[in-house]
C-alpha positions as CSV (number, residue, x, y, z in Angstrom):
1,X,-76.3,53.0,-32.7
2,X,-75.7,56.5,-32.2
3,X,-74.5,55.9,-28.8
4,X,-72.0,53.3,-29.5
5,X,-70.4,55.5,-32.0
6,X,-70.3,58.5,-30.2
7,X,-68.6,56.1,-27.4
8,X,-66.0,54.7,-29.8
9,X,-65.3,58.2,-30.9
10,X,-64.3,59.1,-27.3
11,X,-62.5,56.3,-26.6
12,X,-60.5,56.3,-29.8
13,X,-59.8,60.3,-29.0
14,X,-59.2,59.5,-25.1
15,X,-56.6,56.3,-26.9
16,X,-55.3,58.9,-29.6
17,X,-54.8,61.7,-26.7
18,X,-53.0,59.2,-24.4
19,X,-50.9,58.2,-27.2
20,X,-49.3,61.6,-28.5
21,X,-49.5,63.9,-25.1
22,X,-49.8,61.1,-22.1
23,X,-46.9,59.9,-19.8
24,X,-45.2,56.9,-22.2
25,X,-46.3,58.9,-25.0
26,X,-43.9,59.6,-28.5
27,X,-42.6,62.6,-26.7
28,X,-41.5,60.9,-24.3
29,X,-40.5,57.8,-26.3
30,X,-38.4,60.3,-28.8
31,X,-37.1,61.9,-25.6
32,X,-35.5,58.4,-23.9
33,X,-34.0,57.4,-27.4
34,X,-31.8,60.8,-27.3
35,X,-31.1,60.0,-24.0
36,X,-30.0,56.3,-24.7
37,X,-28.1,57.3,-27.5
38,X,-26.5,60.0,-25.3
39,X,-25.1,56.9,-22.5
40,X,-24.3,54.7,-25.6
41,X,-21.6,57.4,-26.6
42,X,-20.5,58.0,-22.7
43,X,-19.7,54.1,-22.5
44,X,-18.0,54.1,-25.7
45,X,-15.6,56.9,-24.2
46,X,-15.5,54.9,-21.3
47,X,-14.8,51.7,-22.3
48,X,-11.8,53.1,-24.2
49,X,-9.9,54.8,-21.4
50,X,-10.7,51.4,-19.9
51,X,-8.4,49.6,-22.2
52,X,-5.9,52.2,-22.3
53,X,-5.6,51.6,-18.2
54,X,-5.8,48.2,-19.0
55,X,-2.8,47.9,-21.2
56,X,-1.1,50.5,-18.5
57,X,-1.7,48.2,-16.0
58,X,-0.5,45.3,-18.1
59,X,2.9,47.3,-18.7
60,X,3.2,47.9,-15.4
61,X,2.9,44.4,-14.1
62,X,5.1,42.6,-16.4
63,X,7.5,44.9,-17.5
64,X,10.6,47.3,-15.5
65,X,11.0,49.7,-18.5
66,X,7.0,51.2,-17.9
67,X,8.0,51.4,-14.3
68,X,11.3,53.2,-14.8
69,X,9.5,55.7,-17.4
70,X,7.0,56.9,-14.9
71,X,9.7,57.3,-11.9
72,X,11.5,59.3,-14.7
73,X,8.7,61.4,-15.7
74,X,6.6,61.6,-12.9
75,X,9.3,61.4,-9.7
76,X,11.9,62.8,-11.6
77,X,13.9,60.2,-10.9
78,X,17.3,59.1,-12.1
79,X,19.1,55.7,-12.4
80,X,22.7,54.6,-10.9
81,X,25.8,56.2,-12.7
82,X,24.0,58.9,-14.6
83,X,24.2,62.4,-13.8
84,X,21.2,65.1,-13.3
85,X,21.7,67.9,-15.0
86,X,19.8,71.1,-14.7
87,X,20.1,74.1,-17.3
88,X,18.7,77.5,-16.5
89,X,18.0,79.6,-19.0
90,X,18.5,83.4,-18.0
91,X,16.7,86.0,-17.2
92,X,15.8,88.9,-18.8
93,X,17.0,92.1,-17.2
């Protein structure tokens, strides 16, 4: 009788040792939650500049206005019968 306790004693410690310091253990269970939670918030981020592309996109496809604001603002570009021009400010001497 001795025996079988002394063996159930080692295996529940062996179970119990497994359980809090062993690979798949709480550690590491705590350890891949952070981490989950971590990607959760990166795909949030994600998925938001995704629908502001989206909507870009959208505004680009259907309508000229989006398309002339970017060649104005990113080409610099100007549209027929307007004039361009450039102030300088001066310099310091």
């Amino acid at each position: 009788m001795k025996g079988i306790i002394a063996i159930l004693i080692t295996l529940l410690v062996l179970l119990q040792y497994k359980l809090w310091l062993g690979d798949g253990g709480i550690p590491d269970v705590l350890q891949m939650q952070k981490e989950v939670a971590l990607k959760q918030q990166q795909r949030h981020k994600l998925q938001e500049r995704n629908k502001g592309l989206d909507a870009e996109v959208s505004d680009l496809k259907k309508g000229l206005d989006a398309i002339e604001e970017r060649a104005r603002s990113e080409l610099g570009m100007i549209g027929k019968n307007e004039k361009f021009y450039q102030i300088i400010p001066p310099t310091e001497k």
